[in-house]
C-alpha positions, 0 to 999 in steps of 0.5 A: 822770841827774839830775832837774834836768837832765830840765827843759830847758824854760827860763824866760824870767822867769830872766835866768840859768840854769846847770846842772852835773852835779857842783858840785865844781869851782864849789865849789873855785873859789868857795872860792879866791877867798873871801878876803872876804865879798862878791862881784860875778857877771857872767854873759856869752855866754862864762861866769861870773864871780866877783869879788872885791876888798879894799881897792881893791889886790887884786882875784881873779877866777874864771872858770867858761867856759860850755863848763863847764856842761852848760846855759847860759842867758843872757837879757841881754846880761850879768847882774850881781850881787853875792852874799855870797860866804861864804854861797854857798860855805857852802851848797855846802859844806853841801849839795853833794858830788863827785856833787851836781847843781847848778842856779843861777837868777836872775830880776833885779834885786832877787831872789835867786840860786836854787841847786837841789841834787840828789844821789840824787832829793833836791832842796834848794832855797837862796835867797841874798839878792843887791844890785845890782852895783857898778863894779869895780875897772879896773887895764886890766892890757893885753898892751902894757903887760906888761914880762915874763912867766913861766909856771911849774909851780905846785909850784914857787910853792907851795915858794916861798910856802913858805918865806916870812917870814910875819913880814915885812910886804912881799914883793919881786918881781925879774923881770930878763932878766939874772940872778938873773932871778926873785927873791922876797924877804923881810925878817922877824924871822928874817932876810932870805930871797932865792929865785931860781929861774934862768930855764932850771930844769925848772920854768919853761915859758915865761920873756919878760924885756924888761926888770929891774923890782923891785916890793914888794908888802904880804904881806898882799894877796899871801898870799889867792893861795896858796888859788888856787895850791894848786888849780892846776897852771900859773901866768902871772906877769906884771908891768907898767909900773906894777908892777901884779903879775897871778898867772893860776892855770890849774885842771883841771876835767874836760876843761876848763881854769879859770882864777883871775886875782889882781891886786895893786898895789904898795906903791911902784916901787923900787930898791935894798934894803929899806932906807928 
């Protein structure tokens, strides 16, 4: 047992305290959204999350479920904060292993985020510096507005990914109840690439088209969702009536599902080919 877990007194100037007997799964989460520097944390009755955005076009957000932890503390409604994410993921990466506990404390506003990290009876303390938290980004991404859905096994986006024109600036994303019914295209220097994937293969758990909707989104901003993907094992595709784009990676944690949500806006509702 590790000695953390032995103090199960709670301190009430801590609005937020966390405890998890490995830090690997944080770890792996925390380092799939790295993508930029800064995050924001919000900690709610139901969890925590970590936020990250570029640009005001991609927002990635890593959802740790309180059931996850094995003591959760909350002293407020929610607490936020926001974090340089890189230092955060540096220090667990530099001080924690698989069989590393891990204590996170946070008094408010103005102090740091306190991590505890112990692994054989050694006990290393880490102090990040934290600001206050700033609005996010609200794409109001809603169940009403989807226009279609997949839930597809992550192999198969990953081979997708894959085979990609790296060289291409801007990657299109065909959804159509009719075919080809799943497309992701391409233009490069190597050529055009088209990827269909027909609705009934092994590898599509769940197909719901209402309608054909083709959107092109900046490679760039799509490209940082490969790092969720690689961890996952289920991805939700959706899209909606503005052609906003939202991958949702389901990632196993123990007995527990974790999930990443990637949003990306597009570069413009089109039809036809690339060709301006």
């Amino acid at each position: 047992m590790s000695v953390l877990s032995q103090h199960e007194d709670v301190d009430e100037d801590y609005l937020f305290e966390a405890f998890l007997d490995s830090v690997k799964h944080i770890s792996v989460l925390l380092r799939a959204v790295n993508f930029k520097d800064t995050a924001t944390c919000f900690a709610t009755d139901k969890g925590l999350k970590v936020t990250v955005e570029d640009s005001k076009c991609v927002q990635a957000s890593a959802f740790i479920q309180r059931e996850v932890f094995q003591q959760y503390t909350l002293n407020d409604e929610q607490v936020a904060f926001k974090i340089n994410i890189s230092v955060l993921v540096e220090c667990l990466n530099i001080f924690g292993g698989s069989s590393t506990a891990l204590k996170m404390c946070y008094q408010g506003y103005g102090f740091p985020l306190t991590l505890l990290l112990e692994e054989g009876g050694v006990i290393t303390d880490c102090s990040i510096r934290t600001l206050e938290a700033e609005e996010i980004l609200d794409f109001n991404f809603c169940a009403a507005n989807v226009l279609n859905k997949i839930i597809l096994r992550s192999e198969c986006l990953k081979e997708v990914f894959a085979e990609l024109d790296s060289s291409s600036d801007l990657v299109e994303i065909l959804l159509s109840p009719d075919p080809p019914y799943f497309r992701i295209s391409t233009v490069g220097t190597a050529g055009d690439t088209k990827i269909d994937i027909p609705k009934n293969s092994d590898m599509i758990e769940t197909f719901q088209c209402t309608t054909l909707a083709t959107s092109r989104y900046k490679l760039s901003h799509v490209k940082p969702s490969a790092k969720s993907l690689a961890i996952s094992q289920k991805v939700s595709i959706r899209t909606d009536d503005r052609g906003l784009l939202c991958f949702q990676y389901m990632i196993p944690a123990d007995n527990h599902t974790c999930f990443i949500e990637y949003c990306c806006t597009p570069v413009a509702d089109i039809d036809g080919d690339y060709d301006e």
